[in-house]
C-alpha positions as CSV (number, residue, x, y, z in Angstrom):
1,X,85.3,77.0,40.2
2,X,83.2,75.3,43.0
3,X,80.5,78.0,43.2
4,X,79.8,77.2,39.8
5,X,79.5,73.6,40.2
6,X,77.0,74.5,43.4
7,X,74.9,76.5,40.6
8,X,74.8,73.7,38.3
9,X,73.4,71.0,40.9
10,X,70.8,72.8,42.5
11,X,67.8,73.0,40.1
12,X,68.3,68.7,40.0
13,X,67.4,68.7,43.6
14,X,64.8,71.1,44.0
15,X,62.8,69.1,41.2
16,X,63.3,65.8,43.1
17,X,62.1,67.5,46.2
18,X,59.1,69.0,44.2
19,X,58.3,65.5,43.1
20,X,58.6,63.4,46.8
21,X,56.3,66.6,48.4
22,X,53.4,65.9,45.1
23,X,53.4,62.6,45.8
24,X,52.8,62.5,50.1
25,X,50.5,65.4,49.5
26,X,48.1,62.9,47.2
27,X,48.6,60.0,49.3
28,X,47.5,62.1,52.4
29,X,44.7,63.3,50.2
30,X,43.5,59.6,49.5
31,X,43.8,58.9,53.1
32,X,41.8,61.8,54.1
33,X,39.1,60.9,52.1
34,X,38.6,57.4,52.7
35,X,38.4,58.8,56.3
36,X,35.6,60.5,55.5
37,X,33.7,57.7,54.2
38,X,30.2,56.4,55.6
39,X,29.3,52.7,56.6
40,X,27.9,51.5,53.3
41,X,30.2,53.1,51.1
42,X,33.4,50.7,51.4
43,X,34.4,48.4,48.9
44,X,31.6,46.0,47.1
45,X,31.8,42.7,48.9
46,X,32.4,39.0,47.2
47,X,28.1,38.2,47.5
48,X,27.5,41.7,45.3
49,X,30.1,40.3,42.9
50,X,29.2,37.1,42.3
51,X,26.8,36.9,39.1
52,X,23.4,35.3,39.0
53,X,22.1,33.3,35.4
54,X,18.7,33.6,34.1
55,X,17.9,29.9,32.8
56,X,14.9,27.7,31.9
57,X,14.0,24.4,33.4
58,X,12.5,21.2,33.0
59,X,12.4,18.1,34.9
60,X,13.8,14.5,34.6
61,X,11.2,11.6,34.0
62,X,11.4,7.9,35.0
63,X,9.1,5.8,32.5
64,X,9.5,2.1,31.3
65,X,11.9,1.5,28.9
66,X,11.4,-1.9,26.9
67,X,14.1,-4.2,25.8
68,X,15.2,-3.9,22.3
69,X,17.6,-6.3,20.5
70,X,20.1,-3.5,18.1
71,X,20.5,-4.4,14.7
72,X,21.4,-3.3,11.1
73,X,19.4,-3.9,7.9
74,X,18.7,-2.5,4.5
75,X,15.7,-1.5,3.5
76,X,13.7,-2.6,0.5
77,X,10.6,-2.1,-1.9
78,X,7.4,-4.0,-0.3
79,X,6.5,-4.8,-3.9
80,X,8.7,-4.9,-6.9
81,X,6.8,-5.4,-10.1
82,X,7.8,-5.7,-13.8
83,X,5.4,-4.5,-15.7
84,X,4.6,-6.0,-19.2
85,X,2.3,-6.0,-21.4
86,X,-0.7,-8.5,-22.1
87,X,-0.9,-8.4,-26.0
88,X,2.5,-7.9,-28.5
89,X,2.7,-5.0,-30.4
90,X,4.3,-1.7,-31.5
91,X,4.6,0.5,-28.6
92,X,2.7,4.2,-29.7
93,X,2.9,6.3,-26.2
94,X,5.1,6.0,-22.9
95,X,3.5,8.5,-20.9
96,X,6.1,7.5,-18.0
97,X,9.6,8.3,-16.9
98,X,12.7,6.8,-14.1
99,X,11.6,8.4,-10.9
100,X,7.8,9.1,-12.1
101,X,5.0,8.1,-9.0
102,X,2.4,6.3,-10.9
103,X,-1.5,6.1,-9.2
104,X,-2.8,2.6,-9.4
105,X,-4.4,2.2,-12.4
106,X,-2.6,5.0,-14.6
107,X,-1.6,4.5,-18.3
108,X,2.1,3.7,-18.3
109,X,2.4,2.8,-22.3
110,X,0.1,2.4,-25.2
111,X,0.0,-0.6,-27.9
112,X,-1.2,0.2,-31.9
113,X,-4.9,-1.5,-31.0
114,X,-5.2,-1.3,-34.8
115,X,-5.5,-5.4,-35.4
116,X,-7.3,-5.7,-32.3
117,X,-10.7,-3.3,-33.4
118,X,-10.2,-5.3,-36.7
119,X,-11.0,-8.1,-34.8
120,X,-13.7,-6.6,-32.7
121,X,-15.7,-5.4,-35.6
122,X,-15.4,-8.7,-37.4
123,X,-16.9,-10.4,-33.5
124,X,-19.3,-7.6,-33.6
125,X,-20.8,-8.7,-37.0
126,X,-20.6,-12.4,-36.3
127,X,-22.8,-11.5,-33.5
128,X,-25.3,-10.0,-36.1
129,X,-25.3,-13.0,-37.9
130,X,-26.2,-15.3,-35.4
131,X,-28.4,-13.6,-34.4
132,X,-30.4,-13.3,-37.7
133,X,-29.9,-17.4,-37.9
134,X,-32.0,-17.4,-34.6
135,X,-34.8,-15.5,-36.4
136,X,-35.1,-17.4,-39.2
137,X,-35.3,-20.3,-37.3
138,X,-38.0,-18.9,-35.0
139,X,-39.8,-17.8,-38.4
140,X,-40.0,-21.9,-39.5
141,X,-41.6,-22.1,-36.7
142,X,-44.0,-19.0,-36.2
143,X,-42.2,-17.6,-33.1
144,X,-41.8,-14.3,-32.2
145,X,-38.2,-13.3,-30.5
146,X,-37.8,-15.4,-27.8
147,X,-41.4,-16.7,-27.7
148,X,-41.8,-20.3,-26.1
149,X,-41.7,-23.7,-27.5
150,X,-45.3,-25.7,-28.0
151,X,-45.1,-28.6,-30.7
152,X,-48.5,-28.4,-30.9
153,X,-49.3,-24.5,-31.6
154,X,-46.9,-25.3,-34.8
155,X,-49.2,-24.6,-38.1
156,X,-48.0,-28.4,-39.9
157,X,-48.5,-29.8,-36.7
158,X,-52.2,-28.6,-35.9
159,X,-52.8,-29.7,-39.4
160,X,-51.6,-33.2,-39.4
161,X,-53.6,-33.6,-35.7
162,X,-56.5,-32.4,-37.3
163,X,-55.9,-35.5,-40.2
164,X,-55.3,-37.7,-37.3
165,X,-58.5,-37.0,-35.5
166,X,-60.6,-37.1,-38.7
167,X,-59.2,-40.6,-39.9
168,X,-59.5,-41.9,-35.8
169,X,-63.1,-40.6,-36.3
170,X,-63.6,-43.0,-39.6
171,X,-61.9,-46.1,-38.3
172,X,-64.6,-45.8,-35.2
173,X,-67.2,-46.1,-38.0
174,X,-65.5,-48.5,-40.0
175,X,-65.0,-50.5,-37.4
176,X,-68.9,-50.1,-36.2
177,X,-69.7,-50.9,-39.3
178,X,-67.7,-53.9,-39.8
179,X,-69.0,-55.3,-36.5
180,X,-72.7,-54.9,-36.9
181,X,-72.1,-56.5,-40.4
182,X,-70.5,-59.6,-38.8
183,X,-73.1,-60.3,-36.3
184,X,-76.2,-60.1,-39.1
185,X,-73.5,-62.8,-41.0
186,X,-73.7,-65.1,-37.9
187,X,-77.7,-64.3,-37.9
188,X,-77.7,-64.9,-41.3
189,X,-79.7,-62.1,-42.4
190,X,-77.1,-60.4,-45.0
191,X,-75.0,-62.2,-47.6
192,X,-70.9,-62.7,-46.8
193,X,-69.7,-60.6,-49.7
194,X,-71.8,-57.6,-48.0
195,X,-70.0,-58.0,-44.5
196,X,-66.6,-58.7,-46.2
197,X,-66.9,-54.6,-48.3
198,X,-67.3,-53.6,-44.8
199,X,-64.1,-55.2,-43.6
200,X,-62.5,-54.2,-46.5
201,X,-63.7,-50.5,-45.6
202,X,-62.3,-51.1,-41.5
203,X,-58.8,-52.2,-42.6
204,X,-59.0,-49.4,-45.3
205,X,-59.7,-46.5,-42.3
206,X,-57.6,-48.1,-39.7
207,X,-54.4,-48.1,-42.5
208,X,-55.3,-44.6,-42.9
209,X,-55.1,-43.6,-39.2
210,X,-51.8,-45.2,-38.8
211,X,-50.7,-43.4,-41.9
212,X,-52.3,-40.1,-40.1
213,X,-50.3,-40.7,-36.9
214,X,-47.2,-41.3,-38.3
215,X,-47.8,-37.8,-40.5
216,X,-48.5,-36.2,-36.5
217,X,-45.1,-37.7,-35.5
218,X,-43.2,-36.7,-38.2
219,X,-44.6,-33.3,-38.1
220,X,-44.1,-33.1,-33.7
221,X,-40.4,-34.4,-35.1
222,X,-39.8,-32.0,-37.4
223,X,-40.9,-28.9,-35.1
224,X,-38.5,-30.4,-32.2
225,X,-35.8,-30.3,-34.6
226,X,-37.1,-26.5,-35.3
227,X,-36.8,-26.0,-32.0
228,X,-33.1,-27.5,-31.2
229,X,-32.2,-24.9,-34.8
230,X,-33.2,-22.1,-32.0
231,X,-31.3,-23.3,-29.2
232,X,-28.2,-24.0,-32.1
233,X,-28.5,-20.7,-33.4
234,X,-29.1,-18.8,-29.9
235,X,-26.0,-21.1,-28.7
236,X,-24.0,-19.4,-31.5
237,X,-25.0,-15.9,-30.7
238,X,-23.5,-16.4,-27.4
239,X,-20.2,-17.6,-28.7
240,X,-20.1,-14.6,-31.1
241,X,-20.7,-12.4,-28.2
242,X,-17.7,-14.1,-26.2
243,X,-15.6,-13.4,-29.3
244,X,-16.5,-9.7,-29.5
245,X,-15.7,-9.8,-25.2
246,X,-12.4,-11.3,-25.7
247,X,-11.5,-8.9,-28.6
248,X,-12.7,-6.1,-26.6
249,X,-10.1,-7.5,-23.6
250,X,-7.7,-7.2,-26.6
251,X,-8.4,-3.8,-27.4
252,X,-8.2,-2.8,-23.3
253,X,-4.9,-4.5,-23.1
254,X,-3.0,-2.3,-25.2
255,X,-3.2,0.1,-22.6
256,X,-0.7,-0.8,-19.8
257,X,-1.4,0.2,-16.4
258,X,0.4,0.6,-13.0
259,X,-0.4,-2.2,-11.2
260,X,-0.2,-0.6,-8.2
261,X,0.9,3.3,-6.6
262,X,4.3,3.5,-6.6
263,X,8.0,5.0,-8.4
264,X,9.4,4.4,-11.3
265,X,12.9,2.9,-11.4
266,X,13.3,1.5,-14.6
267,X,11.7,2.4,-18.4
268,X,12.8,-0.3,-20.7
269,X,11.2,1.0,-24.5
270,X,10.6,3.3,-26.2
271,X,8.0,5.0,-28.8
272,X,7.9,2.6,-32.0
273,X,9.4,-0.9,-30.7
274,X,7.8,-3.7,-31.1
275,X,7.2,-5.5,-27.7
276,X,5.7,-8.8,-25.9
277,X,4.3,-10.2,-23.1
278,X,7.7,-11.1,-22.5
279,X,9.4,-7.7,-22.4
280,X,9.6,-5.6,-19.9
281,X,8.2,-2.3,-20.2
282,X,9.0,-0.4,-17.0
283,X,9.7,-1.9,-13.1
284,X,7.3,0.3,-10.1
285,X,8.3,-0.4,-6.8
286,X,5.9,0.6,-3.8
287,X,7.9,2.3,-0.8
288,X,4.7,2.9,1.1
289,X,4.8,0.9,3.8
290,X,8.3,0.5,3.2
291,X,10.4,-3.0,4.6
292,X,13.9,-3.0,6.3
293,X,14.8,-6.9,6.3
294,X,17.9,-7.2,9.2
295,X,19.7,-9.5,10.5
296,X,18.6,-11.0,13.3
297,X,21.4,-13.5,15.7
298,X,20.0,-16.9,16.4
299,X,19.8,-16.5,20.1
300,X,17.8,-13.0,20.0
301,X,15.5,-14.8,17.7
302,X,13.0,-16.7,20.4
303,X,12.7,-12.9,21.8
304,X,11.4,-11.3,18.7
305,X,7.4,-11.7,17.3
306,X,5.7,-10.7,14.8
307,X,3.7,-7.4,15.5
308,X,6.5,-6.0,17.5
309,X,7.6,-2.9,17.3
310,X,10.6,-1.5,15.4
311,X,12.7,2.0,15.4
312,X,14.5,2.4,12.7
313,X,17.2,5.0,12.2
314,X,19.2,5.8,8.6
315,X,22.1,8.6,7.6
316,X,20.0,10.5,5.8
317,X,17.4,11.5,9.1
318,X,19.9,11.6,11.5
319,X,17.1,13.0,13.7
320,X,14.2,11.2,12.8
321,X,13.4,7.4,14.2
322,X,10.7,5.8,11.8
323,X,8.9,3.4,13.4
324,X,7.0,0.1,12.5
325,X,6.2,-3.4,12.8
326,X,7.6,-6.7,12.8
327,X,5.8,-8.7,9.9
328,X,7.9,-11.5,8.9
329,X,10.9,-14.1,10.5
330,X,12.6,-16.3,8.5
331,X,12.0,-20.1,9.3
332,X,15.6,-21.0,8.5
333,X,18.8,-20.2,9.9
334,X,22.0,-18.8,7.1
335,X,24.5,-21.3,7.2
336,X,27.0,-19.0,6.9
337,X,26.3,-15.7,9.3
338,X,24.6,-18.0,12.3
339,X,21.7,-15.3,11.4
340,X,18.2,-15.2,10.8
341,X,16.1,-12.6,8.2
342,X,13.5,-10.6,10.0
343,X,11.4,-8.2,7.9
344,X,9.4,-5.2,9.5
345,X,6.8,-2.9,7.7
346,X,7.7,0.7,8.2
347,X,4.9,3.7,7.2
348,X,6.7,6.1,4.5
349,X,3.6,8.2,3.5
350,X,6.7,11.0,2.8
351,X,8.6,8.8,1.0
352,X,11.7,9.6,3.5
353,X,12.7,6.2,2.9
354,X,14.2,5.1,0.1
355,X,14.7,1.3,-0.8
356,X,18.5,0.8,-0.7
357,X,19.4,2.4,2.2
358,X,21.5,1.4,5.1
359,X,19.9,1.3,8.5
360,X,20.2,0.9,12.3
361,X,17.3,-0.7,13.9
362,X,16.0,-1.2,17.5
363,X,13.3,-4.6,17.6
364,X,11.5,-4.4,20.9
365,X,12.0,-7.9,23.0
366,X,9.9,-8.9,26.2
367,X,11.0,-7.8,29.8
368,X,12.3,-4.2,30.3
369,X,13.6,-1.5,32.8
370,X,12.8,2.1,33.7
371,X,15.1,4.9,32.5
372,X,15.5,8.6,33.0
373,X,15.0,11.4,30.6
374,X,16.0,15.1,29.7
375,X,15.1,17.1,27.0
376,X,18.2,17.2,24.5
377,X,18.7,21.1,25.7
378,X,19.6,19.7,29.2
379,X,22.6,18.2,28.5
380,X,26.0,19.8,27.9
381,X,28.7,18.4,26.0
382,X,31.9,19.8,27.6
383,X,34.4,19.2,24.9
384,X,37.4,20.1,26.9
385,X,36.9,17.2,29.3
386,X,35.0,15.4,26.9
387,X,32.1,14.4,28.8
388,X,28.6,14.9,29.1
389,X,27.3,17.2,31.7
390,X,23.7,19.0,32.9
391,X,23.3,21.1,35.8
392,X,20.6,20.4,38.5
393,X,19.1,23.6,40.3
394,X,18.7,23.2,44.1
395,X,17.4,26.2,45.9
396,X,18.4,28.7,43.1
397,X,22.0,27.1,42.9
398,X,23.2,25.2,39.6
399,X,24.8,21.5,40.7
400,X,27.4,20.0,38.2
401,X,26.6,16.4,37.4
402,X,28.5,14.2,34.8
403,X,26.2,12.1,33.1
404,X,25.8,9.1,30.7
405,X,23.8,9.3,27.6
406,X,21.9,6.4,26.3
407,X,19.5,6.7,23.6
408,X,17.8,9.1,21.7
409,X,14.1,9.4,21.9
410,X,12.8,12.2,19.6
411,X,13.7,15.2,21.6
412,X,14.9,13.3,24.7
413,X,18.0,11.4,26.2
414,X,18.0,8.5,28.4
415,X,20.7,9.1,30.8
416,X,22.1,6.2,32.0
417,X,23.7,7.8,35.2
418,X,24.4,10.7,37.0
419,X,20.9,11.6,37.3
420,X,17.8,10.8,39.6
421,X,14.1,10.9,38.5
422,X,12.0,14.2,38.9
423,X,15.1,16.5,39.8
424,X,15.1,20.3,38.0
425,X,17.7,20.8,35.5
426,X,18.7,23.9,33.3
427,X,17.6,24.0,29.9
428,X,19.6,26.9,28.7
429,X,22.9,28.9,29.1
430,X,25.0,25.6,30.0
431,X,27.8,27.2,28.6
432,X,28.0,30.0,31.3
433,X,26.9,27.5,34.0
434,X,29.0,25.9,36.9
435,X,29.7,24.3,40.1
436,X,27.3,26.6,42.5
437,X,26.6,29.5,40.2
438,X,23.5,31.6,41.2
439,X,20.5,31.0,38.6
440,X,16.9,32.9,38.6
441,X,14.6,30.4,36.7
């Protein structure tokens, strides 16, 4: 029985021996040929592993930062007008609608201008009749359209001068007469009842002159009077043309207008109501420049003045900063907040800005500082630590700094520290970056 347990065992062991003699003959074979192995063809060493970053750059910059006082505000219309009409009437066209932009000077609505041409052509023809009156009362006295005034170039009047002249010119010989008579009485070569017919014939001419000259006057009267008839009529010519002007102002205020370029907000009628110059057709706002009124507190007031500049941040533009201008500061203090109103004019030619909205709001003060900047792609937010970090390159070799962010300036951070002025920092692959990794620029 024991030779054929021998049999049994022996194929076991000659595999296990097969096995030990594979595996010393392949470790001899590794060992042989690392033996035969030149200088430079050993293992890499740590330099050849180490990888090297191709990155961009820029550098930091020192410039003056001014003092700002930070504050909140809402921002409103810089005019608000409610627009009504001049005359009252039924409303025929609204040519507008809520959130419309109006020009200056656009038709909004249109009033029926039926009663109003009514009255201009009724004006109109009062004007017509006036001026005929003025005619006729140049005709009375045989003046062309608006010839001059001369009494005595007036027909009646050149004919009662002419009977004054010629009655003066028979008093002189009357009164000749008379006189030569009376001294050949005193000489007593004619009779008394000869000198007294020529007396007789003196009074007689004289009476007639006076009669004459009061006929001249009468006639220089009555051509005055004439005259004032022109200036009466012409005077009511000009009031009938102011009539037919103020009914032609009726007729051009039926048409309402935009006061001014802006949006609408509001449309109060409609097509066929009947309106006044009470009522409230539609309300334009202009948002161009636009105002942010903040609150100011009373001891940041005495640093603030008007013309100052403003920066002005909303929701909306996360990453826009609109600036402007100080233009206003209240005189009084609110009892209640401790706070004054300052108002500031902001350009909104895009109409970004809406009236309503919440903002944040920087109002440069006097004095200042200098600060450091970065472009935004310089800095690194490293969420697992939770800080802020950029990488400055010395000598082709990335240096962690920590850094603290202060404001935003378009497409820059002020870093409040961790940074020096005029130093090279990566601009790109921050992620892959770190404490004394290689970097080709």
């Amino acid at each position: 029985m024991m030779p054929n347990k021998l049999v049994g065992r022996v194929p076991a062991a000659a595999i296990i021996l097969i096995i030990l003699s594979l595996v010393f003959s392949a470790a001899c074979s590794s060992s042989g040929a690392q033996g035969n192995r030149g200088p430079g063809q050993g293992q890499q060493t740590a330099e050849e592993q180490t990888p090297t970053f191709a990155v961009t750059t820029a550098r930091t910059v020192a410039r003056e930062v001014p003092a700002v006082v930070l504050t909140t505000g809402s921002l409103v219309a810089d005019e608000t007008s409610n627009v009504a009409p001049k005359v009252a009437g039924k409303v025929v066209n609204v040519s507008i609608d809520v959130g419309d932009f109006v020009a200056q000077g656009a038709v909004i609505a249109r009033i029926d201008d039926s009663d109003p041409r009514r009255r201009l052509a009724s004006a109109e023809a009062g004007v017509k009749q006036a001026v005929a009156a003025v005619r006729q009362a140049e005709a009375r006295l045989g003046l062309g359209p608006n010839g001059s005034f001369n009494a005595s170039a007036i027909p009646e009047v050149r004919s009662a001068n002419a009977n004054y002249e010629q009655a003066l010119s028979e008093l002189r010989q009357a009164e000749a007469n008379e006189k030569r008579y009376r001294d050949l009485v005193q000489s007593g070569d004619t009779a008394m009842i000869t000198y007294e017919q020529y007396r007789t014939a003196r009074d007689t001419a004289r009476a007639r002159a006076n009669a004459a000259k009061e006929t001249l006057d009468a006639q220089i009267n009555t051509a005055k009077q004439n005259n004032q008839a022109i200036a009466s009529a012409q005077a009511s010519v000009e009031a009938a043309q102011t009539q037919v002007e103020i009914a032609k102002q009726e007729v051009t205020d039926t048409i309402v207008r935009a006061p001014f370029s802006g949006f609408v907000t509001n449309r109060d009628v409609a097509v066929g109501e009947f309106v006044s110059s009470a009522d409230v057709i539609a309300v334009i706002i202009r948002t161009n420049p636009i105002k942010i009124q903040m609150q100011v507190a009373e001891a940041d007031v005495p640093t603030i003045l008007v013309g100052r500049g403003v920066s002005v941040q909303v929701d909306a533009y996360r990453d826009r900063r609109f600036a402007g201008t100080v233009s206003a500061i209240s005189p009084s203090v609110d009892q209640t907040s401790r706070s004054f109103v300052v108002e500031a004019r902001i350009e909104n030619g895009d109409n970004a800005l809406r009236a309503g909205m919440f903002a944040t709001a920087r109002i440069n003060r006097e004095g200042g500082s200098t600060g450091i900047f970065v472009p935004r792609s310089a800095v690194y937010n490293h969420v697992p630590t939770g800080s802020f970090r950029a990488f400055v390159i010395v000598d082709g070799v990335a240096k962690l700094r920590t850094i603290q962010l202060g404001s935003e300036e378009g497409d820059n951070y002020q870093i409040l520290s961790g940074l020096n002025a005029d130093e090279v920092v990566a601009t790109s692959n921050l992620d892959q970056l770190y404490e004394g990794a290689k970097v080709t620029t």
